[in-house]
C-alpha positions in Angstrom: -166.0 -20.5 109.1 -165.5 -24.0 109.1 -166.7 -26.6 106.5 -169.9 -27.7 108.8 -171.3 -24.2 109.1 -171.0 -23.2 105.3 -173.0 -26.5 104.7 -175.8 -25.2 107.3 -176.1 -21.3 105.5 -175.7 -23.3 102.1 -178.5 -25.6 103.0 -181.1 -23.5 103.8 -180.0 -20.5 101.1 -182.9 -22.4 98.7 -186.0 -22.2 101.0 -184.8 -19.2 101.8 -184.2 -17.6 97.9 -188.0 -19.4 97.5 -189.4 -17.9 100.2 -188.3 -14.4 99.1 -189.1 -14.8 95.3 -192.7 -16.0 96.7 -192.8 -12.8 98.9 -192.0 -10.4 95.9 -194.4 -11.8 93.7 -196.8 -11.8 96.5 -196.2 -8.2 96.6 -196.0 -7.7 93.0 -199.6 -9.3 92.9 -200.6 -7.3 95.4 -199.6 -4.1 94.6 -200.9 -4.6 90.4 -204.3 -5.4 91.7 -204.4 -2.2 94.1 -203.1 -0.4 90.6 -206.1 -2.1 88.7 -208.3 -1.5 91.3 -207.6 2.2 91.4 -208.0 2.7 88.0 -211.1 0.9 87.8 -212.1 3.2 90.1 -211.1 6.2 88.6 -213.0 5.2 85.0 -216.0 4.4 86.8 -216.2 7.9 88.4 -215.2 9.8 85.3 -217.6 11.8 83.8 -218.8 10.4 80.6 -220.7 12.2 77.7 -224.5 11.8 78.0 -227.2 10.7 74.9 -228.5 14.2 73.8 -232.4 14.4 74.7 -232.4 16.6 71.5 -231.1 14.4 68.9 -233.3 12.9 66.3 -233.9 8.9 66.6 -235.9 9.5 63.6 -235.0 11.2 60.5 -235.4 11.1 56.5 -232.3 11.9 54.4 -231.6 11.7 50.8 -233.1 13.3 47.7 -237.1 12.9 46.9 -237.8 9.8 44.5 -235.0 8.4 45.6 -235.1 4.8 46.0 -236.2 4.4 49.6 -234.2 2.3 52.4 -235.4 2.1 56.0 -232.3 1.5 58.3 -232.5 1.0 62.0 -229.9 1.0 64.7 -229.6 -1.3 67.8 -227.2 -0.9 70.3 -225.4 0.6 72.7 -224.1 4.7 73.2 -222.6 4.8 69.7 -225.9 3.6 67.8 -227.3 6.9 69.6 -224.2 8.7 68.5 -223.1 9.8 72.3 -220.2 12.0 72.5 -221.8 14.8 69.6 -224.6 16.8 69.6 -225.9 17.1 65.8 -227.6 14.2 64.0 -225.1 14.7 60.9 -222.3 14.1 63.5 -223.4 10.6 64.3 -222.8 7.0 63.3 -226.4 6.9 61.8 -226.7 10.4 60.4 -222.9 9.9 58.7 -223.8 6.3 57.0 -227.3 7.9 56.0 -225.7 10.6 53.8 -223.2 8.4 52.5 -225.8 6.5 51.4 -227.7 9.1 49.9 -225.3 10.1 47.9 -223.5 7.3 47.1 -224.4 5.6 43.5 -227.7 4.0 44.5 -229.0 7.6 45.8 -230.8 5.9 48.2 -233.5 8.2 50.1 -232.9 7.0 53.7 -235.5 6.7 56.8 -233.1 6.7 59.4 -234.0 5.5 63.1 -232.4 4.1 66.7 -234.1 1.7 68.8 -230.3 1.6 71.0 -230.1 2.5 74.4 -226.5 3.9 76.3 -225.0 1.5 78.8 -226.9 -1.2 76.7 -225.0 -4.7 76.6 -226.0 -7.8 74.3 -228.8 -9.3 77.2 -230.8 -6.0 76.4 -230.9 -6.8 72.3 -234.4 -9.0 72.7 -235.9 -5.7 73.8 -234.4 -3.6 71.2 -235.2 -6.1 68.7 -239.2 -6.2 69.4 -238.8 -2.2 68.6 -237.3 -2.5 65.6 -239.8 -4.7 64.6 -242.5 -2.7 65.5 -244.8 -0.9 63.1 -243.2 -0.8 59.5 -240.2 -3.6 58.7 -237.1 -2.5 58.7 -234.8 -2.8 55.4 -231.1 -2.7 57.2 -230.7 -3.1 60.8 -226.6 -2.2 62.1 -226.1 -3.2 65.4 -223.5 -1.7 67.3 -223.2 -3.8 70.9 -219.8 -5.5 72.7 -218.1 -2.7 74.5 -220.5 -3.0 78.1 -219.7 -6.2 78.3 -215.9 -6.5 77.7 -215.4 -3.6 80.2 -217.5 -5.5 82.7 -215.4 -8.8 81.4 -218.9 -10.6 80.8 -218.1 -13.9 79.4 -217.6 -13.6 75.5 -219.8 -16.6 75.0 -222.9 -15.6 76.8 -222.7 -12.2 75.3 -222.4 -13.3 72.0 -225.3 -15.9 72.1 -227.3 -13.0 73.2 -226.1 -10.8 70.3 -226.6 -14.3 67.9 -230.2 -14.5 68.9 -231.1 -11.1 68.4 -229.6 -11.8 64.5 -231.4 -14.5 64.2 -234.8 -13.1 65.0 -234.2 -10.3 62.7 -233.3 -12.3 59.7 -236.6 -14.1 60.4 -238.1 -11.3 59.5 -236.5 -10.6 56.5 -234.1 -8.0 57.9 -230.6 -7.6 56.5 -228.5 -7.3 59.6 -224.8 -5.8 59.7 -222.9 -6.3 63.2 -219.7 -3.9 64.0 -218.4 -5.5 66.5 -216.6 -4.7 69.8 -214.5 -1.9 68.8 -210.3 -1.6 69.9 -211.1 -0.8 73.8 -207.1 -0.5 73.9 -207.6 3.0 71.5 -209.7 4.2 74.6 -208.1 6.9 76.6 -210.5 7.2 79.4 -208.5 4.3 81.1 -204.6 4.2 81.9 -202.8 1.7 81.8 -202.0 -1.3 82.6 -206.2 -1.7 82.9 -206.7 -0.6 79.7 -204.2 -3.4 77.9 -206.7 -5.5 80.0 -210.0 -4.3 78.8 -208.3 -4.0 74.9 -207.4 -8.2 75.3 -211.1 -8.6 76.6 -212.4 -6.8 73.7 -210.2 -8.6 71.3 -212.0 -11.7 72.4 -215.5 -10.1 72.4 -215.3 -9.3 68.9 -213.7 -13.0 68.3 -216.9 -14.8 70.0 -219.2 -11.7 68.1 -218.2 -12.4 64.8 -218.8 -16.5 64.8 -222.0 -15.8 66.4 -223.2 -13.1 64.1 -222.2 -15.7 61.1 -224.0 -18.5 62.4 -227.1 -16.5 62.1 -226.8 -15.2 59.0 -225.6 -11.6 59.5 -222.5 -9.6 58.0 -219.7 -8.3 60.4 -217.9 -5.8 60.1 -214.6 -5.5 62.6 -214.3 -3.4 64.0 -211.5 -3.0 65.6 -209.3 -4.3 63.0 -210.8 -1.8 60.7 -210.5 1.5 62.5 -208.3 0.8 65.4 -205.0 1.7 64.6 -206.7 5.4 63.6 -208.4 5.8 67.1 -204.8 4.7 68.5 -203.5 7.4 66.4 -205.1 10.4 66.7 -206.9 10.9 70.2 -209.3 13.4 67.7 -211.7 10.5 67.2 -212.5 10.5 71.0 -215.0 13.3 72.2 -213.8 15.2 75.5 -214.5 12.1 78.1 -212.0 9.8 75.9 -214.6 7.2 75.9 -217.0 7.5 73.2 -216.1 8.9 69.2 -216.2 12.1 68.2 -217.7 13.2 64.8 -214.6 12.6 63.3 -214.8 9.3 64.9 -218.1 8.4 63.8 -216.5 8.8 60.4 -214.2 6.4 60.4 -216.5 4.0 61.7 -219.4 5.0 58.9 -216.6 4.6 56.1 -216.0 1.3 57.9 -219.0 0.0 58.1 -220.8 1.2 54.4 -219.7 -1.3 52.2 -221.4 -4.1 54.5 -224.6 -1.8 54.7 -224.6 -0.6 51.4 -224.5 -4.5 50.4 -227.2 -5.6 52.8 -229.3 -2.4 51.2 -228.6 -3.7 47.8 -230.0 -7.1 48.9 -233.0 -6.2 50.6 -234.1 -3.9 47.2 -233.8 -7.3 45.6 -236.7 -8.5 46.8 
């Protein structure tokens, strides 16, 4: 080969190395999103654990005489306790005995005003429930994990979940938030989607937790708090992989008591 024609191959060896590299990550792109895409698919189609049309939204625990505290739950599946079938089992029935007989011995009136599938734009509804009929002492909302799966927009959701707060405060409601909780613990999704819907968690509970402040709640996160357990030990998950078990419900009530039992000691204050 003379010195002319190893100039020409040489020449052109860059738009030719670009061109390939651009075709590779093309099909790199391409092929991640038909991964994502199937997997979306798949966890869409799954079947999930339904609310139990049995379980008690209403219910009194703790020992007669006991000083009483009215809590309320808004929400989404877990403020219903989806994924178990006995009112002991869920978030609301766990927090109401560790209540009872913690050392205030509190005698609890226990009820849900949350809805399954709810995200943060249905709180205004929720809220005009909870406000119905007899105020509320406590309110624990449990909302974020809807709207990171659909990706909703942190901001927006957490205005939403802000305004709600704020409405309850103005009527003298303690309000405790547990926000989004580790989506990346989840097993109902494989990878790589679920790394994605953990991230868009991460900054749902982020945007959550500066909202819920603003407006003069208590957080609780989360995520941080119990996630490394749900990573752990795939026992926390009922049989879809989606929603907590009992034991899972636990770990989230032993989370989330010292911010309710707080709230509780304020509202008896006044």
């Amino acid at each position: 080969m003379n010195e002319r024609s190893g100039r020409d191959v040489t020449a052109g060896l860059p738009g030719r190395v670009g061109r390939a590299a651009a075709l590779s990550l093309l099909a790199g792109t391409v092929g991640g999103a038909a991964v994502l895409a199937g997997e979306a698919f798949v966890a869409r189609h799954r079947r999930y654990a339904q609310p139990e049309l049995g379980l008690a939204l209403r219910a009194t625990i703790g020992r007669a005489g006991a000083p009483p505290l009215r809590l309320v739950l808004l929400g989404d599946s877990s403020a219903l306790g989806v994924g178990v079938d006995r009112l002991e089992d869920t978030i609301g029935g766990q927090l109401a005995h560790l209540l009872a007989e913690g050392p205030a011995g509190r005698l609890v009136h226990l009820s849900s005003v949350g809805v399954s599938g709810s995200r943060s734009t249905d709180l205004a509804t929720q809220v005009a429930r909870a406000l119905l009929g007899e105020r509320p002492d406590v309110a624990l909302i449990l909302i974020g994990a809807n709207d990171a799966t659909a990706m909703r927009r942190p901001a927006d959701a957490a205005a939403y979940l802000g305004s709600a707060v704020h409405r309850l405060r103005e009527a003298r409601v303690e309000v405790v938030v547990g926000t989004c909780p580790d989506l990346g613990a989840i097993r109902a999704i494989a990878p790589p989607l679920r790394q994605i819907i953990g991230w868009s968690g991460r900054r749902m509970a982020h945007a959550q937790t500066t909202a819920v402040l603003d407006a003069g709640g208590s957080v609780v996160d989360l995520a941080t708090e119990t996630g490394p357990v749900f990573r752990a030990d795939a026992g926390t998950l009922c049989h879809d992989g989606f929603h907590p078990s009992a034991d899972g419900y636990r770990v989230w009530a032993h989370a989330l008591l010292p911010a309710v039992a707080a709230a509780a000691a304020v509202a008896s204050r006044r």
